[in-house]
Structures are given as C-alpha cells and as structure tokens.
N, C-alpha and C positions, 0 to 999 in steps of 0.2 A: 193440421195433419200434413206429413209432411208426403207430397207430390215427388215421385220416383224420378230419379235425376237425368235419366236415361232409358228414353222408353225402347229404342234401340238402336243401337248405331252400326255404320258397315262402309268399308272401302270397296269401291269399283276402281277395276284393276283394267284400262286400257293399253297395252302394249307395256311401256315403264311407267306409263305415267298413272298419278293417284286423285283422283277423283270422289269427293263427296259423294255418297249415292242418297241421292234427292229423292223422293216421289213416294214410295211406299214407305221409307225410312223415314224418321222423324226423329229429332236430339228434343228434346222441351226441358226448361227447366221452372222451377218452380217461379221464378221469377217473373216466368212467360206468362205462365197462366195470371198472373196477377197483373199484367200491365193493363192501364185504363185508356191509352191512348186509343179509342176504338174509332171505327169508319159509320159514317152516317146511312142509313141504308134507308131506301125506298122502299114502301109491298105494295105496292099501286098495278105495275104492269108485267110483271114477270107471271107467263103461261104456266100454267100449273100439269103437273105432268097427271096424264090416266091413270087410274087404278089396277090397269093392267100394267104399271111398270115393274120390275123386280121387287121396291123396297116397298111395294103397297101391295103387293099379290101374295098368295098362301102358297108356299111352297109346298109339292105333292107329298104327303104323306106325313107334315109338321102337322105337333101337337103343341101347343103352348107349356112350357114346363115350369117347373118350381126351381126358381132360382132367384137368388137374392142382389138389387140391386144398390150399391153403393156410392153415394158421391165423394168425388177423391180432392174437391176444391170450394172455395168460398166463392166462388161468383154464380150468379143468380142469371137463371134464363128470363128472358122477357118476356111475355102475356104471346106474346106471338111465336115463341119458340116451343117444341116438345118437349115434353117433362122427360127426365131423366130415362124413366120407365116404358115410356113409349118408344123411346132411341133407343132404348138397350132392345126391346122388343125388333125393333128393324134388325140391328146386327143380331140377334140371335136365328132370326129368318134365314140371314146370308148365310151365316155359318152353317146353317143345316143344309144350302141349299149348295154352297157350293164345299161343303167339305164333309157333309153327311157326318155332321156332332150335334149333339145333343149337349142343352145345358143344365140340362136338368142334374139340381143340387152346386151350381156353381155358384162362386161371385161374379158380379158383372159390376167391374170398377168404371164411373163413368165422368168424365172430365167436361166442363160447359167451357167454352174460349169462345167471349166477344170476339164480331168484327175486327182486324187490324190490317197492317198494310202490306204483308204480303200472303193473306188469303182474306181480303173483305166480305166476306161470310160469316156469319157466326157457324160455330158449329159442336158438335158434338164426338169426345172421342173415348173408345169404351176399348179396356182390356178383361180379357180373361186367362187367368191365368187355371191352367190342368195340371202340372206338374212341372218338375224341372225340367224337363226334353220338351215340353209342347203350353207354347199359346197361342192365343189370338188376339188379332186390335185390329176395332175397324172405326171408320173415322167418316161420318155423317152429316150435311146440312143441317141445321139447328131448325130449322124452320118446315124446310120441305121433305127431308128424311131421304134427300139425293146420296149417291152416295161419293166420297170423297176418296176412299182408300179403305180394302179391305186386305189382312193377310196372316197367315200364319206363321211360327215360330218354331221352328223345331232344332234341338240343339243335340249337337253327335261328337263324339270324343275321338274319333278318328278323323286327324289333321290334314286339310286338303290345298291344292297351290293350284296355281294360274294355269290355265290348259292352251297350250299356243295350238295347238293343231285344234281345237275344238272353236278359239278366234279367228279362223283360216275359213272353217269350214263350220259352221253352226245353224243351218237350214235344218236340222232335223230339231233343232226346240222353238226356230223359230217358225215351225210350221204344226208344232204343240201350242205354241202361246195364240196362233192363230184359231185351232181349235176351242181352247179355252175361249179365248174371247166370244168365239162364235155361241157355244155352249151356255154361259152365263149370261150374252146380249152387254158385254162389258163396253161396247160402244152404240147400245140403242139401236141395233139395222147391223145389215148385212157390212162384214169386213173389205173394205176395197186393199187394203195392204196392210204386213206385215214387216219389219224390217228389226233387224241383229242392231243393237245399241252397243252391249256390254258386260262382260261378265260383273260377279261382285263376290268378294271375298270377301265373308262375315264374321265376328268373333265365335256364332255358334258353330260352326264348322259344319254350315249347311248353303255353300258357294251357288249362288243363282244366274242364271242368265235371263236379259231381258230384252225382251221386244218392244218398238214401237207400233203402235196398232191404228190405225185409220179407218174409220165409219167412210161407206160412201155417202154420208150423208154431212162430212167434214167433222165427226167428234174424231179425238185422240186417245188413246190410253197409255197406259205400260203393264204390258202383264210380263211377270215372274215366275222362271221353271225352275225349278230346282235340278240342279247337273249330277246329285247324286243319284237319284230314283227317276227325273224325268217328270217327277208331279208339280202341278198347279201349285202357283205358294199364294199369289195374289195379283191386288193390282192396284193403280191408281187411274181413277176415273178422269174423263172431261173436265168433270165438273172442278178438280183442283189442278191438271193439266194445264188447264190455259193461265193457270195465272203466274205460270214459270217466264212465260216475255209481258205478262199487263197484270205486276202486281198490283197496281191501285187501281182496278176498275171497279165500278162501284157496280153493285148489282139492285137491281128493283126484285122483289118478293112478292106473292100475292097474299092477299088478306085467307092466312089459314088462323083458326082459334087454336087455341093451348087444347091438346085434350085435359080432360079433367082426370084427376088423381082416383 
C-alpha cells in the first residue's frame, strides 16, 4: 500500500530567512515508516497518567460513531501498544473536543512507527481526511494514548504573503494561543507563559502563527492560529516538544495491556 509521500509540508517565514516548520508539521516517507532501526524501551517506571487526563476522559456531549478504521502500513504494534482502533478512538475524542467534528461515516487512516532516534516512542499516527479544503492528523503515544500532536488542515485558494507589521506586533494571537492552551489543558496545568515564535507560510494557503506555550509546572507546547480567521489550528505537545534538544532519550512505559479487538 503505498504510504502518502507527504503528509504535510510548510515554510516558516522569519524576517528573510526560511525555516523548516518542525512540530505540528511532519514530511514522512514511505521509507520511514519501514525503518527497523528501533530504540529499546523500558514499561517498568513511567507514571501512568489519570483518567481524568483529555485522551482518557469523554468529552461533553461525544457519542462514539460509525467510522471506518484503516491501517496505512506493515508494521505491527507490540502486545503493549493500542490497537489501531483504540488510537483512532483517542483522536476522534480530540477532534470533537477540540474542533467540534464528528466522524461519523469517515475513514480514519492510521500509521504504527516503532521507537527510533529522533522520537524514542513508538507511536501512533491517524489522518482523516473530509474533503479537499479540510483534514485532520493527529499523532499519539502507541502505548499510553498521550498526545504528541494534533491539527487541522484547511486549504483556501486565495494566495497569502508574509505580514511584517503582524511580526512587529502579534500579542493578539499570541494571547489566542494562550487561550487555546488554556481551553484544551494543552500543557497539563495552568499557563505560566506565552511567547510569538513565527509566522508560517503553507502551500494550502492557510499562513499560521505560532506560540511557544509553558506550563507552570515546566511542560512546553506550540500552539497554532490561523492569521486568516484567528482560529485554533493545533498543536504539538510536551510529550514530542522535548525531544527537539534530547533526541535519544529513552523513555520507561508502564505495564498497560493491548485492549482487546
């Protein structure tokens, strides 16, 4: 089956200069997904999070719906990772909870990536696609159903450019992404800071700005506004935040079972 070449790609646009935009964005190629070079992982001591965290809580007013899940790759989750189903079940949580969709009647494409050396987690990552202006991918712990990165995709035909006076002055999305964060708990605890990164000019022609986000409790995020409308587009969590300065830290897991099929 062949594994889509580009799940999405996008230039941040700092003053001249061009910038990879890392974090919510992800390039994967088929090749990736099939590398065996994997990291050794512990489930011995890693604190398992409450049930009242987001990706284990019923978000108000979700129904579980009728949607079809698919796997998009040959690698096999391990006896201690979530089936396919049970992951696609967490992001469809998220997506209702924080963008108020329903998947009911959708595919939910879902990709398994062993442990490797610059995210030593295994983990789980699921697209859905709605049409040609609108999807979603969100990107999960294989194990604990944390979450790594959620966002959406919206594509517009009207061609946008770099906003110098919005890089000068951009406290009003960076005190949006602060809301958002606070709104979804995207850093686990009350926000101690917000802070302006960078704009990003995307090929869908939906140019975002993004925030770095700090928990007073030391997590990190980045959430993402959209500068057309001002809406929530996404974000990327702690949980794959830190491993941008310690790509090879190894992570310990605790002993969770596979749910059953």
């Amino acid at each position: 089956m062949k594994v889509k070449q580009t799940i999405l790609a996008a230039t941040a646009i700092i003053g001249t200069s061009t910038l990879l935009f890392q974090g919510f964005v992800q390039v994967v190629t088929a090749s990736d997904f099939n590398k065996t070079n994997t990291i050794p992982t512990s489930y011995a001591n890693y604190a398992v999070a409450s049930s009242q965290t987001p990706q284990n809580s019923l978000p108000p007013g979700y129904k579980k719906t009728n949607y079809t899940v698919k796997a998009m790759n040959n690698q096999m989750p391990t006896s201690k990772d979530l089936t396919k189903e049970a992951a696609a079940e967490i992001g469809a949580k998220a997506i209702w909870r924080m963008y108020d969709q329903s998947l009911e009647g959708k595919v939910v494409e879902m990709t398994y990536q062993p442990p490797r050396e610059d995210l030593p987690r295994a983990h789980w990552w699921g697209e859905v696609k709605f049409n040609d202006k609108l999807n979603y991918y969100f990107s999960i712990d294989a194990v604990t159903g944390e979450y790594f990165s959620m966002f959406r995709e919206r594509t517009f035909t009207e061609k946008a450019t770099y906003d110098e006076e919005l890089a000068k002055n951009p406290q009003e999305y960076v005190d949006l992404a602060k809301k958002a964060a606070e709104k979804f708990n995207i850093v686990n605890g009350p926000v101690k800071s917000a802070v302006y990164e960078f704009q990003s000019m995307v090929e869908n022609n939906d140019p975002l700005l993004s925030a770095k986000i700090t928990g007073e409790n030391g997590e990190i995020a980045t959430v993402y506004i959209a500068r057309k409308d001002k809406e929530f587009i996404g974000a990327t969590y702690h949980a794959k935040e830190k491993y941008k300065d310690h790509p090879n830290q190894i992570i310990s897991y605790p002993e969770i079972a596979e749910p059953k099929k």
